[in-house]
Each structure stands twice: as C-alpha cells, then as structure tokens.
C-alpha positions in Angstrom: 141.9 127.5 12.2 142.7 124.8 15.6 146.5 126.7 15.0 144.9 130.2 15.1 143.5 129.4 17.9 145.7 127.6 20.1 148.1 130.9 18.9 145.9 133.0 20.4 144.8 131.5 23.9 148.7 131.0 24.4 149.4 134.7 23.5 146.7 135.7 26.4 148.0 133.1 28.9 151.1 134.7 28.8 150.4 138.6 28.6 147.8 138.0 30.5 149.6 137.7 33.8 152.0 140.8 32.9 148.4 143.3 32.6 147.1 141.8 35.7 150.2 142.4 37.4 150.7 146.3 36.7 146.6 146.4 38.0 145.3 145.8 34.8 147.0 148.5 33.4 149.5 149.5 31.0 152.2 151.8 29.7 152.0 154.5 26.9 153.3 158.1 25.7 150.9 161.2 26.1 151.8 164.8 23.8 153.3 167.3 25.9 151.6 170.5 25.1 152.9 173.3 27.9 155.6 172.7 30.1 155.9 176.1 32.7 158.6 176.4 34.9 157.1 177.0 39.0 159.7 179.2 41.3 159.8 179.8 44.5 161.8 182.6 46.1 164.7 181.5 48.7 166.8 183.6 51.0 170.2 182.4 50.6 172.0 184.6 53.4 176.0 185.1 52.4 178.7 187.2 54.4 179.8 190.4 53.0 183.0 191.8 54.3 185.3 194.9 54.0 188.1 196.5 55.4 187.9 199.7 57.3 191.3 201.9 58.8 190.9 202.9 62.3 193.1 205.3 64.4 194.3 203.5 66.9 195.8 205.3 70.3 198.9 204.1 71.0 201.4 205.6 74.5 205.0 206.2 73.7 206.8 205.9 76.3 210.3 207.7 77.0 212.0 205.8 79.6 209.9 204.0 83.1 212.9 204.2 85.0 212.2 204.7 88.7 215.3 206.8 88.7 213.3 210.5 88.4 210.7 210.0 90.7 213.6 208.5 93.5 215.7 211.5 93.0 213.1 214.1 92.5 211.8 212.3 96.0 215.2 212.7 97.9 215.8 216.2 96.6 212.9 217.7 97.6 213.0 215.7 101.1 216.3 217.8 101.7 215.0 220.7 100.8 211.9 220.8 102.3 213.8 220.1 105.7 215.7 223.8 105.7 212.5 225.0 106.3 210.8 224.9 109.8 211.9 224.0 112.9 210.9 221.0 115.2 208.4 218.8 114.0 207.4 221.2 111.3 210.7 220.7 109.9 209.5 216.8 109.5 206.6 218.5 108.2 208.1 220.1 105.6 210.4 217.4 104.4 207.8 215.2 103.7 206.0 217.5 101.8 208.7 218.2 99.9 209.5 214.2 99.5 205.8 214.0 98.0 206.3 217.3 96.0 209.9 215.9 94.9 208.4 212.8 93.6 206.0 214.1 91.5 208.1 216.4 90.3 210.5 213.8 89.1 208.4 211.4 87.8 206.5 214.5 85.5 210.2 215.3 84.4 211.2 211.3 83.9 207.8 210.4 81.3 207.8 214.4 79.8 208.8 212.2 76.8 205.3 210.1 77.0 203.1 210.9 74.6 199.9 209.7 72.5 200.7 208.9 68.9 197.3 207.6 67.0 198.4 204.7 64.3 196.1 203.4 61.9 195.4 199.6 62.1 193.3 198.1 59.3 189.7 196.1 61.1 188.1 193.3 59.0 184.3 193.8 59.4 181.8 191.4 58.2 177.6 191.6 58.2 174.8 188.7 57.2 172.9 190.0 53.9 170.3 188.6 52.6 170.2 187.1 48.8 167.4 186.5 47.5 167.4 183.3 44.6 164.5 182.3 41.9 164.8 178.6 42.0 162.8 176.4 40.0 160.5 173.8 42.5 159.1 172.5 39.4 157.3 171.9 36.3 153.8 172.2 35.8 153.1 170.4 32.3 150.0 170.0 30.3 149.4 167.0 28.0 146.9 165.3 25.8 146.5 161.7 25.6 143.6 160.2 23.1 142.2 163.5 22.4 142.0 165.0 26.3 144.0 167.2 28.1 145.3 166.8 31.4 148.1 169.0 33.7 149.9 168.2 36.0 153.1 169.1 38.3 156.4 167.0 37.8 160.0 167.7 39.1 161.8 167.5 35.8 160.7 168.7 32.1 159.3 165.7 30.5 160.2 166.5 27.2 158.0 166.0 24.2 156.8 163.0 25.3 155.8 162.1 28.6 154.9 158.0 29.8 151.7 157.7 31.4 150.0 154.6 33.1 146.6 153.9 31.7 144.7 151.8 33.6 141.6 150.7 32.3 138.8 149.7 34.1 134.5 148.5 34.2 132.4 151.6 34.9 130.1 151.3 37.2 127.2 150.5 36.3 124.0 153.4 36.5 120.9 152.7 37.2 118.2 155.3 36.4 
C-alpha cells in the first residue's frame, strides 16, 4: 500500500508541472462533422493582346534632285524677259523665274506618289478576371457530446486537436 502511494504522489509531482504549464489544460482530438469550403471573389486583372493590320501612308519619291526646279527656274527667267520692255521686262523675268520653278519642280516629283502599306500594330488592354479562391474552412465538430464551429485555414481532416482547459466554476449564489 506505502508503494502505491509513494507511486502515486511521484506520478503527480511530475505531471503535475506539465498541466500547470499549458494553463491547466490539456490536449485532445474532437470529431469533425462538416468542413465547408468559404470563398471570396478576387479580381485578378491579366493583359489581353492582339494583332491588328493597319494601312499605313507611305510617299514614294521619284528623284529630289534640285535639278528641275533650277532649270525650270532659268528657263522661264529667259523667257519671261522677251516680253516687256524696261523694267517690265525685269518684271516679267521674274515672273517667269517663279513660274519656271514651279513648273520644274511639278515636272521633277510627277513621279511622287502615296502608296498605303499595311504594317501589323500589337494592341494590348487590362481585363478583368474574376477568381473563386478559397479564404477558408469553416468546420463543425463535436467534442464529449457538443458541437462547436469554427473557421480554420486548412481542412482539419477527420480529426481535429483541441485544447481543453478545465477550470472551477464560479460559484452562484442564489
């Protein structure tokens, strides 16, 4: 009987201070009943591009010599000065320079022309994507007989541990 007891004051001298240390409590398993996924909707924005032709203008260009408007310029200098006498024969050559120069430059570029080309354009917008992801678990138990629910951010399983800590009530006076 002494052995029994000695046996039994040593086994709460030393498991003694492991309760009192978790705040009187201890560890155990509860039954998970219900576990329900919670989600939450999140815009994920992405890019979405394409390609799109486009005419593009483009100027070809014969020659941009200054050759046709110089000449055109001379020409029409001397013959602009047959006509008139005096000044207004100064007059008249230097309409006919102007005139001339025109005229030989319109000649010179008669080969310019637009062309149109098509060049391919990259075009890219923000769209919105919309995502169910899961914020967490909202899970239902039972532990000795009483159910209890609460929200986790994992699924427990079919067991989930639980800290029971066990405590005086207080006491009622009626």
């Amino acid at each position: 009987m002494r052995t029994t007891a000695i046996a039994a004051a040593v086994t709460l001298c030393v498991g003694a201070p492991s309760v009192f240390a978790n705040g009187g409590g201890f560890e155990d398993y509860a039954r998970v009943r219900e576990v329900t996924p919670e989600y939450q909707s999140v815009n994920v924005p992405r890019q979405e591009c394409y390609s799109e032709v486009v005419p593009q203008q483009r100027y070809s260009r014969g020659g941009d010599s200054i050759a046709g408007p110089l000449i055109g310029g001379v020409a029409g200098g001397l013959l602009g000065s047959r006509f008139g006498q005096g000044n207004g024969r100064v007059a008249s050559a230097a309409v006919g320079a102007v005139v001339g120069t025109i005229a030989g430059d319109r000649i010179a570029n008669r080969d310019n022309r637009v062309e149109y080309v098509d060049r391919e354009v990259r075009r890219c917008r923000t769209v919105d994507n919309w995502e169910s992801r899961i914020t967490g678990y909202r899970v239902t138990y039972e532990y000795q007989g009483r159910a209890y629910s609460t929200m986790l951010p994992y699924d427990p399983g079919p067991r989930l541990p639980v800290h029971v800590n066990v405590e005086p009530a207080p006491v009622r006076t009626y």
